[in-house]
One Martini backbone bead per residue (centre of mass of N, CA, C, O) as a GRO file, in nm:
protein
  135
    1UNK     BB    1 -10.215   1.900  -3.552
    2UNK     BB    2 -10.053   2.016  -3.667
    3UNK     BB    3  -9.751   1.924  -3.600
    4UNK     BB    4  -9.829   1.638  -3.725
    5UNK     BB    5  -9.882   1.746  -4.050
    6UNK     BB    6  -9.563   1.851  -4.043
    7UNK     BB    7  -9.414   1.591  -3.959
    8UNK     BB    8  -9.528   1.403  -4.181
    9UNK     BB    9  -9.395   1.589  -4.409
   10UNK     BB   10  -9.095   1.578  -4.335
   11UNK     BB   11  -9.085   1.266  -4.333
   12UNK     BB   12  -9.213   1.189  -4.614
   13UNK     BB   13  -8.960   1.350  -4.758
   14UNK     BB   14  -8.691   1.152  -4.593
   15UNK     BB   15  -8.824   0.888  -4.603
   16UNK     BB   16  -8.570   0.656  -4.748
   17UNK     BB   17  -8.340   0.739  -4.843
   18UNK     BB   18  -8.170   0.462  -4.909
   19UNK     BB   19  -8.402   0.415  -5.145
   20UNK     BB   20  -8.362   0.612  -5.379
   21UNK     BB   21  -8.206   0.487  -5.584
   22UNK     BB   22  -8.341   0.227  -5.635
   23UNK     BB   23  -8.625   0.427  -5.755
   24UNK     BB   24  -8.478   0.514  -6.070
   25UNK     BB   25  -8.460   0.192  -6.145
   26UNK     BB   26  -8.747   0.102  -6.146
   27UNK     BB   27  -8.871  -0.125  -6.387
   28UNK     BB   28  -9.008  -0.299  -6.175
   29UNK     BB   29  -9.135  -0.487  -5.979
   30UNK     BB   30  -9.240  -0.376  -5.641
   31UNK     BB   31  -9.232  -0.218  -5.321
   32UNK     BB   32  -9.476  -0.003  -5.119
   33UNK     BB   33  -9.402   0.264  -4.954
   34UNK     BB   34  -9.592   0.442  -4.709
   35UNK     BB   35  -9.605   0.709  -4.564
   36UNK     BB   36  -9.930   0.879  -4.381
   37UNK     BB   37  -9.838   0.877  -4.067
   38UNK     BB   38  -9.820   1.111  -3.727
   39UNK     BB   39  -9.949   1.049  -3.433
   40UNK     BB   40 -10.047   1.098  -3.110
   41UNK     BB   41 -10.013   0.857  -2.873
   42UNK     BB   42 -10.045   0.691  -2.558
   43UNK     BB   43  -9.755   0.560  -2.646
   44UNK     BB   44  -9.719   0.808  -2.841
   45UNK     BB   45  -9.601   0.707  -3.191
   46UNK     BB   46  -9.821   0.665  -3.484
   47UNK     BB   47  -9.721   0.485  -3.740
   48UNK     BB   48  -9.867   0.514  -4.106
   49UNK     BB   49  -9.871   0.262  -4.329
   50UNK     BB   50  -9.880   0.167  -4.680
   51UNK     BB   51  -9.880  -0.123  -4.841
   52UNK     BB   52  -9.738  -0.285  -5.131
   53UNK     BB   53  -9.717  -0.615  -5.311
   54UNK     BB   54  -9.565  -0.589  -5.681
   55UNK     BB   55  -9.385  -0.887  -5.687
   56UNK     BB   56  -9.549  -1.167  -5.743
   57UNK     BB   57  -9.503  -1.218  -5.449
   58UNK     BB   58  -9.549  -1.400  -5.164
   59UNK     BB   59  -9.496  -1.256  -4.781
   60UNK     BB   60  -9.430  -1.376  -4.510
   61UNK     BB   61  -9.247  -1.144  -4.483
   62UNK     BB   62  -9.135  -0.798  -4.326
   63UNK     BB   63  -8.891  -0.589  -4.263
   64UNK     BB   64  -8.782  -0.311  -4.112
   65UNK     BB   65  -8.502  -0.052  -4.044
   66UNK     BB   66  -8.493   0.240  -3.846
   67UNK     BB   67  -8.406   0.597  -3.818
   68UNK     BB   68  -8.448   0.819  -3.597
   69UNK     BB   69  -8.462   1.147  -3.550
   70UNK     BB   70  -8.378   1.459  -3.413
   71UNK     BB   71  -8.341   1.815  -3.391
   72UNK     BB   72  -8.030   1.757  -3.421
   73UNK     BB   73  -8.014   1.475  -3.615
   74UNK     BB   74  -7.994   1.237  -3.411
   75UNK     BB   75  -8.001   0.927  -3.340
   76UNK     BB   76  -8.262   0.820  -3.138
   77UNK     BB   77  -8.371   0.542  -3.317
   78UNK     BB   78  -8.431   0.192  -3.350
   79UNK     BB   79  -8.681   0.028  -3.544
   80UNK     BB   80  -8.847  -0.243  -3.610
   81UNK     BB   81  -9.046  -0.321  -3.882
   82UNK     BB   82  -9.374  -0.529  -3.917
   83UNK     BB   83  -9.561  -0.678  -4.170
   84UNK     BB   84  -9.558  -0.918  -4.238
   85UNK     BB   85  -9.791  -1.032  -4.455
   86UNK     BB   86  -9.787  -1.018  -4.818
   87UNK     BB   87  -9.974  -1.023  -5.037
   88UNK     BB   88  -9.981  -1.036  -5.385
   89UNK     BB   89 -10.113  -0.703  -5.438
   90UNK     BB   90 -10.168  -0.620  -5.196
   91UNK     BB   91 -10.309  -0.382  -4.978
   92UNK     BB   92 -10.180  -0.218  -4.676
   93UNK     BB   93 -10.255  -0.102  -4.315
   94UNK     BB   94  -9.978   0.012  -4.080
   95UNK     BB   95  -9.958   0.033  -3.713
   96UNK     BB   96  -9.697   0.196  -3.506
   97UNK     BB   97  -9.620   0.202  -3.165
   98UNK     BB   98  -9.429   0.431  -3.023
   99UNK     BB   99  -9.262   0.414  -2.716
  100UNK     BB  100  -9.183   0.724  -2.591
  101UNK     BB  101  -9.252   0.887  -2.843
  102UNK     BB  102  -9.233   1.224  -2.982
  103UNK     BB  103  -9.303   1.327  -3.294
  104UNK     BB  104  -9.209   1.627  -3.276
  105UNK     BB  105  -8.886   1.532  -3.264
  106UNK     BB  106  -8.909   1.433  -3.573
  107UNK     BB  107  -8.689   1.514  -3.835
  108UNK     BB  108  -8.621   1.197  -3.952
  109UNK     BB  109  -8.627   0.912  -4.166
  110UNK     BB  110  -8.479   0.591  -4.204
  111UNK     BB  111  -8.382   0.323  -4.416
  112UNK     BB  112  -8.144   0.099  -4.307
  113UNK     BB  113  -8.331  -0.203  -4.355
  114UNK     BB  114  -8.331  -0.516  -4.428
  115UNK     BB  115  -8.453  -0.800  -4.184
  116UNK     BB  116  -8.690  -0.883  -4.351
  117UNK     BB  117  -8.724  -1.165  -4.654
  118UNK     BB  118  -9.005  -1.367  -4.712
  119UNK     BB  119  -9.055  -1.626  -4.960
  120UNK     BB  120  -9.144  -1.803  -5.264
  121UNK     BB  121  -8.890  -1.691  -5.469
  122UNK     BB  122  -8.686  -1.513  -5.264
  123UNK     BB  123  -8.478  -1.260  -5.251
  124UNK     BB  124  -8.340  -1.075  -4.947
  125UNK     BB  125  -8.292  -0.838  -5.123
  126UNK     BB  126  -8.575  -0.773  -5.269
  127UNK     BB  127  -8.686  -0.535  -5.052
  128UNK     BB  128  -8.464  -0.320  -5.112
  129UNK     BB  129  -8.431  -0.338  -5.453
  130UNK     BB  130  -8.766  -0.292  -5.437
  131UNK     BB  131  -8.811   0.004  -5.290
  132UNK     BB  132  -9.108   0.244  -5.324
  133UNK     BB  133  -9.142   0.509  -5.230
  134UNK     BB  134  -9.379   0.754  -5.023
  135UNK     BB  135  -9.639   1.005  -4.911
   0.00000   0.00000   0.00000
């Protein structure tokens, strides 16, 4: 269990790095994503995260690409997580189960890029663009 809140705090440390600098700068309406844990599932590596979408409006669709890291430094996987519909104002609990992955072997992991961004006067940059991380 240590083992499993050492990769959480590892990841939630470095987890996001591509959205750093746009961080800085947000003073405008966000989407807030937070890793929250990972623990060792039946099928591998289980990825909790909370996401709230205070861009002002409703995202039918929501997806990024992840790239995790091994404790080599290499990119072990690259994984799309979809959150699927964010209602604006809404905080969601998503977890996503990586097959055959193993936690402890993660030693970091960064947001790629946003793979989808859709919604109702939503421009598909502004996944990436106000993209707020924390773990």
């Amino acid at each position: 269990m240590r083992d499993a809140a050492r990769i959480a705090l590892t990841l939630g440390s470095v987890l996001f790095c591509a959205a750093a600098q746009a961080q800085e700068a947000v003073q405008f309406p966000a989407l807030s994503l937070e890793l929250n844990g990972a623990q060792p599932s039946d099928k591998g590596c289980r990825l909790t995260f909370v996401v709230n979408n205070g861009l002002g409006a409703d995202l039918s669709k929501a997806a990024y690409e992840i790239a995790l890291f091994n404790e080599a430094g290499v990119v072990d996987r690259l994984s799309v997580l979809d959150f699927k519909e964010l209602p604006s104002g809404k905080t969601k609990v998503v977890r996503f189960d990586l097959s055959g992955m193993d936690c402890t072997r993660i030693s970091r992991a960064l947001v790629n890029n946003s793979t989808d961004c859709t919604g109702a006067g939503i421009e598909p940059a502004i996944c990436m663009e106000r993209l707020k991380t924390s773990m």
